[in-house]
C-alpha positions as a LaTeX table, in Angstrom:
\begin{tabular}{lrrr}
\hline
Residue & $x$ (\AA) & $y$ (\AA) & $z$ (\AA) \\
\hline
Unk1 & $-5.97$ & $-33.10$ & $-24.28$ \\
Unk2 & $-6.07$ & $-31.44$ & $-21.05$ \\
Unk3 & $-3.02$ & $-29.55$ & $-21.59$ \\
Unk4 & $-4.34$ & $-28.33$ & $-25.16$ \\
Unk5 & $-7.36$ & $-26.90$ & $-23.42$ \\
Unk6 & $-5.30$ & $-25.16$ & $-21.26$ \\
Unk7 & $-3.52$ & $-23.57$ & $-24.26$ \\
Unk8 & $-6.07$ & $-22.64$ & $-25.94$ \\
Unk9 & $-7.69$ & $-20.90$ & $-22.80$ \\
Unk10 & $-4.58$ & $-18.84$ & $-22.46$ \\
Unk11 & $-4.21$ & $-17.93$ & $-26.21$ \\
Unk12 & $-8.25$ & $-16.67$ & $-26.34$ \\
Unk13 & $-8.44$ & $-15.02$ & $-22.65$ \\
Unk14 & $-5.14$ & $-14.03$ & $-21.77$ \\
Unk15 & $-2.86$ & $-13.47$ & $-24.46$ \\
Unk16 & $-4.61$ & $-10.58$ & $-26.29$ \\
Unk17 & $-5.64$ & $-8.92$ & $-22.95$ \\
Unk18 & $-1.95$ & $-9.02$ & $-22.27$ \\
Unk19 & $-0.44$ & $-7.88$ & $-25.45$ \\
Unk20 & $-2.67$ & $-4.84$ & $-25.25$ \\
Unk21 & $-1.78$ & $-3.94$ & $-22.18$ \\
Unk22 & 1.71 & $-4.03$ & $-22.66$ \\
Unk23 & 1.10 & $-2.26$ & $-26.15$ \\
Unk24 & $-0.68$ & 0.67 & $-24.29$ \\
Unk25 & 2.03 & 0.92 & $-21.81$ \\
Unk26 & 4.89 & 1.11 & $-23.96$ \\
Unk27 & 3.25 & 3.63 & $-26.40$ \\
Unk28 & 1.84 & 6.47 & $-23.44$ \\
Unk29 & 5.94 & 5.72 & $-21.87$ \\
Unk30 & 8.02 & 4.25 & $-24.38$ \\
Unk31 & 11.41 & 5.52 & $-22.93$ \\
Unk32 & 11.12 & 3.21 & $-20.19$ \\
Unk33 & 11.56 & 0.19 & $-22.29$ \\
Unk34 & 11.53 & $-3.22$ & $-20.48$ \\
Unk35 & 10.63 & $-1.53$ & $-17.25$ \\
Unk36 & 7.39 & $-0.75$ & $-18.40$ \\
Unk37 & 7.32 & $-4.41$ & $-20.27$ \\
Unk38 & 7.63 & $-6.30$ & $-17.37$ \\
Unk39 & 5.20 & $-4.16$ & $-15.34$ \\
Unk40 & 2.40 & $-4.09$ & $-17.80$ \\
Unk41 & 2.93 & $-8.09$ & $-17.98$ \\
Unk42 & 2.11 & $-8.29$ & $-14.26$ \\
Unk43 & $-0.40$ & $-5.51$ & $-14.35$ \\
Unk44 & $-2.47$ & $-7.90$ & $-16.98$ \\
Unk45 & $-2.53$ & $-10.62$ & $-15.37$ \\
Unk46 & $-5.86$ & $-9.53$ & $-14.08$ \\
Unk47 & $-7.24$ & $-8.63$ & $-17.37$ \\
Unk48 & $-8.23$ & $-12.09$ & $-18.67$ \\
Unk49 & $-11.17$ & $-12.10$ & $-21.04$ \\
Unk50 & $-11.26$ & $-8.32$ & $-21.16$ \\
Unk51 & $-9.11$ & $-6.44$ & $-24.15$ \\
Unk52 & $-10.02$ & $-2.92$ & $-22.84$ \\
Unk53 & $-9.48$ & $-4.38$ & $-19.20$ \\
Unk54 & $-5.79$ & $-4.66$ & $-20.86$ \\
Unk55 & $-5.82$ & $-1.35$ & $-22.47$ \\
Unk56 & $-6.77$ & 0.35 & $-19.48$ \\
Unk57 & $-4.37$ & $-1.08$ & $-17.29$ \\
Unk58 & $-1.34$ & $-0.25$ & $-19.73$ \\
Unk59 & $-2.84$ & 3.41 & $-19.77$ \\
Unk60 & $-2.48$ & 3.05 & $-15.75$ \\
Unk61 & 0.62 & 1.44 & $-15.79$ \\
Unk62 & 2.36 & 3.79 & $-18.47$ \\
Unk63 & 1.07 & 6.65 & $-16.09$ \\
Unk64 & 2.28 & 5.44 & $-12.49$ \\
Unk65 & 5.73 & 4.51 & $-14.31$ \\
Unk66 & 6.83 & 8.24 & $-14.65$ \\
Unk67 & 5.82 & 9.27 & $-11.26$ \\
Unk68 & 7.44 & 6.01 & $-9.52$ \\
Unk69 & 10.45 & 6.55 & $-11.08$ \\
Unk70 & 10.76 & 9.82 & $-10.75$ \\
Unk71 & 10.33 & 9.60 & $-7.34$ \\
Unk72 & 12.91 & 6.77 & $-6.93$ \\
Unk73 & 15.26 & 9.22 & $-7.91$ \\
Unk74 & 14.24 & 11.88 & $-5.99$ \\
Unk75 & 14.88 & 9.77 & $-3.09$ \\
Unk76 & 18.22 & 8.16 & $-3.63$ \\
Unk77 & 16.87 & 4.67 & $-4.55$ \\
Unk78 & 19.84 & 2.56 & $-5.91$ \\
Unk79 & 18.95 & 1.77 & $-9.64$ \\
Unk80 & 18.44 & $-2.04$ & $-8.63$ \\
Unk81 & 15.92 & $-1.42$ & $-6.18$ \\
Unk82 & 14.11 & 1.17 & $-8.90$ \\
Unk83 & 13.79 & $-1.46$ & $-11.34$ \\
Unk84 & 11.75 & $-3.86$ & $-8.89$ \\
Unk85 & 10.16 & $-0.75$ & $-7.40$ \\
Unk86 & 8.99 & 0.48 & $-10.72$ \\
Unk87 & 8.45 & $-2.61$ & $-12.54$ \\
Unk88 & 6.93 & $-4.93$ & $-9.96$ \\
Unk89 & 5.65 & $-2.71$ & $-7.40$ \\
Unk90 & 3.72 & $-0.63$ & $-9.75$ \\
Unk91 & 2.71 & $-3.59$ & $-11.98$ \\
Unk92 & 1.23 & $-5.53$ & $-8.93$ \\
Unk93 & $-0.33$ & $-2.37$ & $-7.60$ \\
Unk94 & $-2.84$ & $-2.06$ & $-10.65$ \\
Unk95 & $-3.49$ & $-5.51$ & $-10.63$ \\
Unk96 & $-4.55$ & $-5.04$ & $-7.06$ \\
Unk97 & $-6.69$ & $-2.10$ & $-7.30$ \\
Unk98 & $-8.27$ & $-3.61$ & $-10.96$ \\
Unk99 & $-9.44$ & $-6.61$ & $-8.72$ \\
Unk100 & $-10.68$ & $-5.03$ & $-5.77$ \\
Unk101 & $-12.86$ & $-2.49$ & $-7.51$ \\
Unk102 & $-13.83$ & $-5.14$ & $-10.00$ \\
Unk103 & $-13.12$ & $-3.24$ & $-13.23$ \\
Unk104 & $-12.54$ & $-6.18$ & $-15.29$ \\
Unk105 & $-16.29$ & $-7.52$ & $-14.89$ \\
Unk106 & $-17.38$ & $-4.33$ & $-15.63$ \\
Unk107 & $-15.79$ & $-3.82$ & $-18.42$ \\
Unk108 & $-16.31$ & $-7.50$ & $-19.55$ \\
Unk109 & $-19.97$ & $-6.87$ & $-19.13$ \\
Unk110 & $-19.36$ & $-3.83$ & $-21.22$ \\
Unk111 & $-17.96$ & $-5.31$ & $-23.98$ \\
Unk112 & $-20.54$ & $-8.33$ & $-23.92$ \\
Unk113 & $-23.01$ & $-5.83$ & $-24.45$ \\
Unk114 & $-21.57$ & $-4.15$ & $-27.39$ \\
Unk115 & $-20.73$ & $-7.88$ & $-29.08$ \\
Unk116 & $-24.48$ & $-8.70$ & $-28.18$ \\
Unk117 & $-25.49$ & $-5.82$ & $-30.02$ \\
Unk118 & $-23.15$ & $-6.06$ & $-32.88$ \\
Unk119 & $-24.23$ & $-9.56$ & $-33.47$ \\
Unk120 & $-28.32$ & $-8.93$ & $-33.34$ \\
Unk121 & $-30.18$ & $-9.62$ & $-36.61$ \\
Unk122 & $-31.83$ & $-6.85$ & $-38.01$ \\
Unk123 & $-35.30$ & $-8.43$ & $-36.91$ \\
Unk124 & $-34.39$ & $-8.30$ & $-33.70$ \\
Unk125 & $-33.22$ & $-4.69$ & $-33.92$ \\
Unk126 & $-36.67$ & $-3.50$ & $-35.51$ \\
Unk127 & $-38.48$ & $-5.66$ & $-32.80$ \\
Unk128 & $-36.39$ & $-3.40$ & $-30.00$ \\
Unk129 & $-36.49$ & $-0.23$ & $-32.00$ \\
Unk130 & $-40.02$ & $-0.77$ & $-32.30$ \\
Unk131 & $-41.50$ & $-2.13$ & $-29.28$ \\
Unk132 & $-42.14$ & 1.52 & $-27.69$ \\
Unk133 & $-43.79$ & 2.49 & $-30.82$ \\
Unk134 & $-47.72$ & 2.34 & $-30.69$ \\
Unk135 & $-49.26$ & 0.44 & $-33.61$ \\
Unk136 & $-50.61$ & 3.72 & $-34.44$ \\
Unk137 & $-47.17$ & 4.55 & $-35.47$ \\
Unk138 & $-46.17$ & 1.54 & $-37.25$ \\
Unk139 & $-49.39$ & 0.41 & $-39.43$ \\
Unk140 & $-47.66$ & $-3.08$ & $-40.43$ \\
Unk141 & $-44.93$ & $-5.14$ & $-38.98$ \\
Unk142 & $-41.62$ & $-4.05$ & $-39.71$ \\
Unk143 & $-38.78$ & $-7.51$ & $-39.93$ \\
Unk144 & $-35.97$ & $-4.78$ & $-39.95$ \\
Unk145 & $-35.76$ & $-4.77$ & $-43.66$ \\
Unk146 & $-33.04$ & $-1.90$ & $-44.58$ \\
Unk147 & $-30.86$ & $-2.08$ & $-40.84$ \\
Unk148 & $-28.37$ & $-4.05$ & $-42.73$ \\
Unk149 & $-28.46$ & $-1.81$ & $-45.73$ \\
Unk150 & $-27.98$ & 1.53 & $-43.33$ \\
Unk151 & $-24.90$ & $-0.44$ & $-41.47$ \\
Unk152 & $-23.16$ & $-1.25$ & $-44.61$ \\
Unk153 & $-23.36$ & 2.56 & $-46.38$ \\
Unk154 & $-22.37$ & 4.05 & $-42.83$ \\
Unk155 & $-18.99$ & 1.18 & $-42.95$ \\
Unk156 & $-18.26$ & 2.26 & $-46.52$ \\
Unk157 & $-18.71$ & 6.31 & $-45.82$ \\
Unk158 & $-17.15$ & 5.81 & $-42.56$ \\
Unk159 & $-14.53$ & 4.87 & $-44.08$ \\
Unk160 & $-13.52$ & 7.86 & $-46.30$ \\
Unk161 & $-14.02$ & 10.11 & $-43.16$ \\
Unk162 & $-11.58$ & 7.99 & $-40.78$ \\
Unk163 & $-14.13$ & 6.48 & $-38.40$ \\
Unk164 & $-12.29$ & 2.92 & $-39.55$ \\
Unk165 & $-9.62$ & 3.24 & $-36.84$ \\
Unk166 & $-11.10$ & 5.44 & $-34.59$ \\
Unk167 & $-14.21$ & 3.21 & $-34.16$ \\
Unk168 & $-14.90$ & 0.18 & $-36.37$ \\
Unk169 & $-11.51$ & $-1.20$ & $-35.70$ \\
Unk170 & $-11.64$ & $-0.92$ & $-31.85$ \\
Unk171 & $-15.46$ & $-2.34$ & $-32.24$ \\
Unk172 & $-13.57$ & $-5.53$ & $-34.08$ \\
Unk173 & $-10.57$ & $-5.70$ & $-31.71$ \\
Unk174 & $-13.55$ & $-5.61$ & $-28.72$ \\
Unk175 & $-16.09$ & $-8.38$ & $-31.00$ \\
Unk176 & $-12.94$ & $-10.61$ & $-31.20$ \\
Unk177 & $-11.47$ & $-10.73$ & $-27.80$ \\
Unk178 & $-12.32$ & $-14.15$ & $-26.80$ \\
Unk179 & $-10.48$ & $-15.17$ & $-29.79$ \\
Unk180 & $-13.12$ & $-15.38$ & $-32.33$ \\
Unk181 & $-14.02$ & $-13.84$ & $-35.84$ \\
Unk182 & $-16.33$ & $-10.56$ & $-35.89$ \\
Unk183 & $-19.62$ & $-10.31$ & $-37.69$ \\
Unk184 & $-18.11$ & $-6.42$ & $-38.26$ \\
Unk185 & $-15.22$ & $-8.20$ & $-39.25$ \\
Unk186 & $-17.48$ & $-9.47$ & $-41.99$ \\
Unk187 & $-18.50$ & $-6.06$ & $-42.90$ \\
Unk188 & $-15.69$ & $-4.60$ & $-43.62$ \\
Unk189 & $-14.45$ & $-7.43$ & $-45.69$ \\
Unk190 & $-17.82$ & $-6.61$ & $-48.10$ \\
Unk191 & $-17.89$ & $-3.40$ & $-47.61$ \\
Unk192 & $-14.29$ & $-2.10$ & $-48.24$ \\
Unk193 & $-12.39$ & $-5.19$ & $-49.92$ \\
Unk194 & $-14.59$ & $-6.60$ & $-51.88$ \\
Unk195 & $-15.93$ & $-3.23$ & $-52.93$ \\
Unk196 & $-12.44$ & $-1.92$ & $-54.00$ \\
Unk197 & $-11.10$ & $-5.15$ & $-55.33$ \\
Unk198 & $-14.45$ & $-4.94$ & $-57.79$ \\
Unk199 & $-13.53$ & $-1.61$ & $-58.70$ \\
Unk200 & $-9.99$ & $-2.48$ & $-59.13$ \\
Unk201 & $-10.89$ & $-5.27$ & $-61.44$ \\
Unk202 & $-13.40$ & $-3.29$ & $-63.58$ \\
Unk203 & $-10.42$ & $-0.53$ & $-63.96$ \\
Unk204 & $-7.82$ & $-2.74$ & $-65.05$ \\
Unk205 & $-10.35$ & $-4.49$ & $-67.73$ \\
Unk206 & $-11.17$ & $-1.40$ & $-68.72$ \\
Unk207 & $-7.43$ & $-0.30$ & $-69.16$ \\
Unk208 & $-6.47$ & $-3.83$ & $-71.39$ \\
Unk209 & $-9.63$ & $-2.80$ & $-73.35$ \\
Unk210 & $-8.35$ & 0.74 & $-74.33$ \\
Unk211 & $-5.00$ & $-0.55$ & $-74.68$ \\
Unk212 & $-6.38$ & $-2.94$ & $-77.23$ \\
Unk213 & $-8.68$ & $-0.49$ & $-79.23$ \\
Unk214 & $-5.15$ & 1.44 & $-79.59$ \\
Unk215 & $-3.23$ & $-1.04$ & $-80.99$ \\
Unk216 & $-6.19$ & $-2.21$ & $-83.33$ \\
Unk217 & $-5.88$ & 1.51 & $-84.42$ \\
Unk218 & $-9.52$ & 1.76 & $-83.33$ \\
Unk219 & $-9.57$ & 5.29 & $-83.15$ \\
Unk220 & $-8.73$ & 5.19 & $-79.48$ \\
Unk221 & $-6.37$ & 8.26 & $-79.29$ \\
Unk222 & $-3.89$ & 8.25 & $-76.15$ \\
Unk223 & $-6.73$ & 8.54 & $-73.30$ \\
Unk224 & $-9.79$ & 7.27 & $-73.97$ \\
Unk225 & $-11.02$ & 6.74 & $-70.44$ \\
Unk226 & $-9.75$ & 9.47 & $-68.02$ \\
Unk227 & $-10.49$ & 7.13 & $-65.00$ \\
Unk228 & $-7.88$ & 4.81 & $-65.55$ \\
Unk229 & $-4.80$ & 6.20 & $-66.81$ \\
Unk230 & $-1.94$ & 4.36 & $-67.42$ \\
Unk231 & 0.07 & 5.56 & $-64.22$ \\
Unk232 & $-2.73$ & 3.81 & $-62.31$ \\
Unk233 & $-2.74$ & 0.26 & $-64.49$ \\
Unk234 & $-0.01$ & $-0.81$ & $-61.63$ \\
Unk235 & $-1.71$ & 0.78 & $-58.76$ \\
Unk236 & $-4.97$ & $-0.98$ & $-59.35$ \\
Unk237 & $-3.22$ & $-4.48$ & $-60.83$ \\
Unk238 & $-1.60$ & $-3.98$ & $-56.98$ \\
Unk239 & $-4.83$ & $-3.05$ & $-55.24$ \\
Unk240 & $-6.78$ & $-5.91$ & $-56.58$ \\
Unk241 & $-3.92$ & $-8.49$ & $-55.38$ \\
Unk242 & $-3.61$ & $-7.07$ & $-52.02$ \\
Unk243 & $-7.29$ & $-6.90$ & $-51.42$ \\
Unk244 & $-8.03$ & $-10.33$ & $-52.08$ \\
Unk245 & $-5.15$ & $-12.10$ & $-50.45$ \\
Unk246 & $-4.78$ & $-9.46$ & $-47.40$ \\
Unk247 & $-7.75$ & $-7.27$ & $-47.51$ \\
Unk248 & $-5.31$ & $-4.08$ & $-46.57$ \\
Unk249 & $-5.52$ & $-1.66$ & $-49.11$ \\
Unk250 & $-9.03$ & $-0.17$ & $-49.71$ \\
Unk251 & $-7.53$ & 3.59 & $-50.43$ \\
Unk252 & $-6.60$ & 2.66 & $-53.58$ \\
Unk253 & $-9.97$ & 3.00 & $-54.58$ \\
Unk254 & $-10.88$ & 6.07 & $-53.03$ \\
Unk255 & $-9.70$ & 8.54 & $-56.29$ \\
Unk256 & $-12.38$ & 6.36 & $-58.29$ \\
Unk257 & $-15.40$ & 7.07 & $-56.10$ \\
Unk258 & $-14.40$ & 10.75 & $-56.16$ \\
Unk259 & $-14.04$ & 11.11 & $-59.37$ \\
Unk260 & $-17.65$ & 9.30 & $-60.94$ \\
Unk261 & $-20.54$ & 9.45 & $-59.19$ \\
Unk262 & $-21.42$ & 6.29 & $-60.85$ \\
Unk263 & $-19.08$ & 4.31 & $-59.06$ \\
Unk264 & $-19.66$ & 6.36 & $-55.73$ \\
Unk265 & $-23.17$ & 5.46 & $-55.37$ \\
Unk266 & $-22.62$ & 1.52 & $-56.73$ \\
Unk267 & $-20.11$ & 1.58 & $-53.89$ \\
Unk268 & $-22.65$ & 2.04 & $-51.37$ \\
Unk269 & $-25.27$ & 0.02 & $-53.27$ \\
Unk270 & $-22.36$ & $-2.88$ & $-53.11$ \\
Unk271 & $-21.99$ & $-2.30$ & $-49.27$ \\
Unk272 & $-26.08$ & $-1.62$ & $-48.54$ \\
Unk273 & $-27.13$ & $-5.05$ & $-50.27$ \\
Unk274 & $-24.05$ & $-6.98$ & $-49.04$ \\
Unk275 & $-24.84$ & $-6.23$ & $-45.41$ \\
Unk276 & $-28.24$ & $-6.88$ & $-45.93$ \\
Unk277 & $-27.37$ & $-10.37$ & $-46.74$ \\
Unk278 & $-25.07$ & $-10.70$ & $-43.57$ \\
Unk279 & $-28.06$ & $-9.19$ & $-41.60$ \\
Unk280 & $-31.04$ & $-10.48$ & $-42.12$ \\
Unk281 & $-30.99$ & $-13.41$ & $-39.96$ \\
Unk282 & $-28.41$ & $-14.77$ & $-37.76$ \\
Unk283 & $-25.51$ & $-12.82$ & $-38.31$ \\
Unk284 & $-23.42$ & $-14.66$ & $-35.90$ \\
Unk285 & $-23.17$ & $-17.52$ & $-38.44$ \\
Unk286 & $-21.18$ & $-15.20$ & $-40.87$ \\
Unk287 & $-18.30$ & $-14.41$ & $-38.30$ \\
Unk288 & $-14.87$ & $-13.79$ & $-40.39$ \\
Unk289 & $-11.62$ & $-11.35$ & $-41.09$ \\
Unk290 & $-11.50$ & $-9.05$ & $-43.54$ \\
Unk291 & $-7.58$ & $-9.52$ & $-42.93$ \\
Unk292 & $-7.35$ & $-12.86$ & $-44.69$ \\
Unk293 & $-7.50$ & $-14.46$ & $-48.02$ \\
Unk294 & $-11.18$ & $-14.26$ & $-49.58$ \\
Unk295 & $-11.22$ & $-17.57$ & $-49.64$ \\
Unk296 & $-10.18$ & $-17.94$ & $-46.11$ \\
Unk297 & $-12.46$ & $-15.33$ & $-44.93$ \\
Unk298 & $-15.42$ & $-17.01$ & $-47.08$ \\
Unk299 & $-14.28$ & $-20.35$ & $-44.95$ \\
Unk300 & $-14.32$ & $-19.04$ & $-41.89$ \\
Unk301 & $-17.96$ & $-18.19$ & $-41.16$ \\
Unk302 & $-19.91$ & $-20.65$ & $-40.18$ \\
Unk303 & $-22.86$ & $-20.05$ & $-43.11$ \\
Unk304 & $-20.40$ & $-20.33$ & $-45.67$ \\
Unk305 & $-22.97$ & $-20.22$ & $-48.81$ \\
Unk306 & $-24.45$ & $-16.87$ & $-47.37$ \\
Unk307 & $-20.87$ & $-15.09$ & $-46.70$ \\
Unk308 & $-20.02$ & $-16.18$ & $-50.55$ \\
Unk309 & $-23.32$ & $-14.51$ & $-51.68$ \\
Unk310 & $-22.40$ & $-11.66$ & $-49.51$ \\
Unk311 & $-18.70$ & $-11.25$ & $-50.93$ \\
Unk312 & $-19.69$ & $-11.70$ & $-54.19$ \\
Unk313 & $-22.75$ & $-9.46$ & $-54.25$ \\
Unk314 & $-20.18$ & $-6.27$ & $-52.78$ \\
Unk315 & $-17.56$ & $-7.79$ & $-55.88$ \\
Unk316 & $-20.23$ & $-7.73$ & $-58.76$ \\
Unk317 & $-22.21$ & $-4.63$ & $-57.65$ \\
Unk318 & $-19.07$ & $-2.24$ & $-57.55$ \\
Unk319 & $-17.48$ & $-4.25$ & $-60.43$ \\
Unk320 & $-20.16$ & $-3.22$ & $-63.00$ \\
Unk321 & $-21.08$ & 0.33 & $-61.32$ \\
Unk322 & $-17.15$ & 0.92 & $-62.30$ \\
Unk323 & $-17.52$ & $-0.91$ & $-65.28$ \\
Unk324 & $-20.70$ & 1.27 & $-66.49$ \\
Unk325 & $-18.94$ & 4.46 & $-65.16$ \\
Unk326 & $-15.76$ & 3.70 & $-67.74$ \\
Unk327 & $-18.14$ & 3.19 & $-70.66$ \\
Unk328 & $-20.03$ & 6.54 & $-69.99$ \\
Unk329 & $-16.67$ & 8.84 & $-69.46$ \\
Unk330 & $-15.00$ & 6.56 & $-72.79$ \\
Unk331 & $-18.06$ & 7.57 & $-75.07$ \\
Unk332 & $-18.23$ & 11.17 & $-73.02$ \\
Unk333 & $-14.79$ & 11.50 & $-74.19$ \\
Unk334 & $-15.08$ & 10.06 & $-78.27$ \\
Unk335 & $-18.14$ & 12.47 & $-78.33$ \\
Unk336 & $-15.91$ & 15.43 & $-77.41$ \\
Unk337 & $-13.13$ & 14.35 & $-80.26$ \\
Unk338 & $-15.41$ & 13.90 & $-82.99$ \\
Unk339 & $-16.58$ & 17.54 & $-81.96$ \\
\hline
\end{tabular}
């Protein structure tokens, strides 16, 4: 039992600490190769519980590297000696200087403060938001109706714009460094897969509906609904798969919201009312991965009926937005070829 503990301490406060480290170390100096492995392994070895502790001592480590080696050269050193120079030396030199100026508590405290505030219900953001407001400004008591509503649009339009991996993704990667599932992780499972995978699914019923009108001889014609074309029939069949067994391809839907504003907006209504589920109280019990089978992801939070509600309110909204949107451009289009 004892020994289990042990592993499992390692695995949630060291291991991701130290794969990011090395990871940042061998992309900022990836001719170095093993060099910079082994340093960056002893340069994290200081970084437990902190994944930007790790991050920031790869940066460090892919940095001093260079100059260390280039120096060993300048010198003379024999190429044995620059190897332990270079990869032990300058490994246990960042270690050193992480610990003495106490950089991994600070940024631990960092990061707990961002995973505090990530993980607040939205009555306890309107109770901070509010409580330098007079009651002059605010006539009633606001619970923080609409917070979760405002996080889940900005998820789904951050997401067209590229703040996914320049921000929500690091936010996750920070929420889950101790080795548990995000509440953001949540999100974007709602917010992107399930919202794609419903539009996905409304696209390809759409498709076996035209496809059946036309061999009824229903006076279907050869492209009845413009949005899904039979080029895309594989892309979405693909897009639906992938979305709910991997949750890794919300692009696919992306030429949809562009192209109806009927499935843009139920998009965002899908993401709004699905993260105003997660948010309303206790969003800590609806921790998951959007990288995981629904199913999985639906069995990994903690309030399992409310995550369900969740998924399937971002499914059903976007399913019948795209659903409504294919009916409008079909009849759109039979109008124009009776005229």
């Amino acid at each position: 039992r004892r020994s289990f503990d042990l592993l499992m301490w390692q695995l949630r406060y060291q291991a991701l600490p130290t794969v990011c480290c090395v990871v940042a170390a061998t992309s900022y100096a990836p001719g170095h190769g093993s060099t910079v492995i082994m340093s960056a392994v002893v340069a994290s070895s200081v970084c437990s519980g902190s994944v930007l502790g790790g991050l920031a001592a790869g940066w460090v480590v892919s940095y001093l590297v260079d100059r260390a080696l280039f120096a060993c050269i300048r010198f003379g050193v024999p190429a044995t000696m620059t190897n332990i120079l270079v990869a032990g030396c300058v490994g246990s030199t960042v270690a050193l200087v992480f610990a003495m100026a106490q950089i991994i508590p600070a940024l631990i405290m960092f990061t707990n403060t961002i995973r505090w505030v990530v993980r607040m219900s939205a009555m306890n953001m309107a109770s901070h938001l509010s409580s330098g407001w007079s009651s002059a400004t605010i006539p009633y008591q606001w619970d923080g109706t609409g917070i979760g509503f405002f996080i889940g649009c900005v998820f789904c339009y951050g997401s067209k714009i590229g703040w996914y991996h320049s921000i929500f993704l690091p936010l996750i990667l920070i929420e889950m460094e101790r080795g548990e599932p995000s509440v953001l992780g949540a999100v974007d499972e709602c917010t992107l897969v399930l919202v794609s995978a419903g539009i996905c699914a409304a696209n390809i019923l759409s498709g076996q509906q035209n496809r059946g009108e036309q061999a009824g001889g229903g006076g279907g014609g050869n492209n009845l609904n413009s949005n899904v074309s039979n080029q895309d029939s594989s892309i979405v069949h693909r897009g639906l798969c992938i979305n709910l067994l991997c949750g890794d391809f919300i692009e696919v839907a992306y030429p949809y919201m562009e192209r109806s504003m009927i499935v843009n907006v139920a998009s965002y209504f899908a993401s709004g009312v699905a993260t105003e589920v997660m948010y309303k109280e206790m969003p800590d019990l609806v921790l998951s991965s959007a990288y995981l089978p629904l199913p999985l992801s639906i069995w990994l939070s903690q309030d399992c009926q409310r995550m369900g509600v969740a998924c399937l309110a971002a499914f059903g909204i976007s399913f019948i937005g795209a659903l409504v949107a294919n009916m409008f451009q079909r009849s759109k289009e039979e109008v124009k070829k009776e005229d």
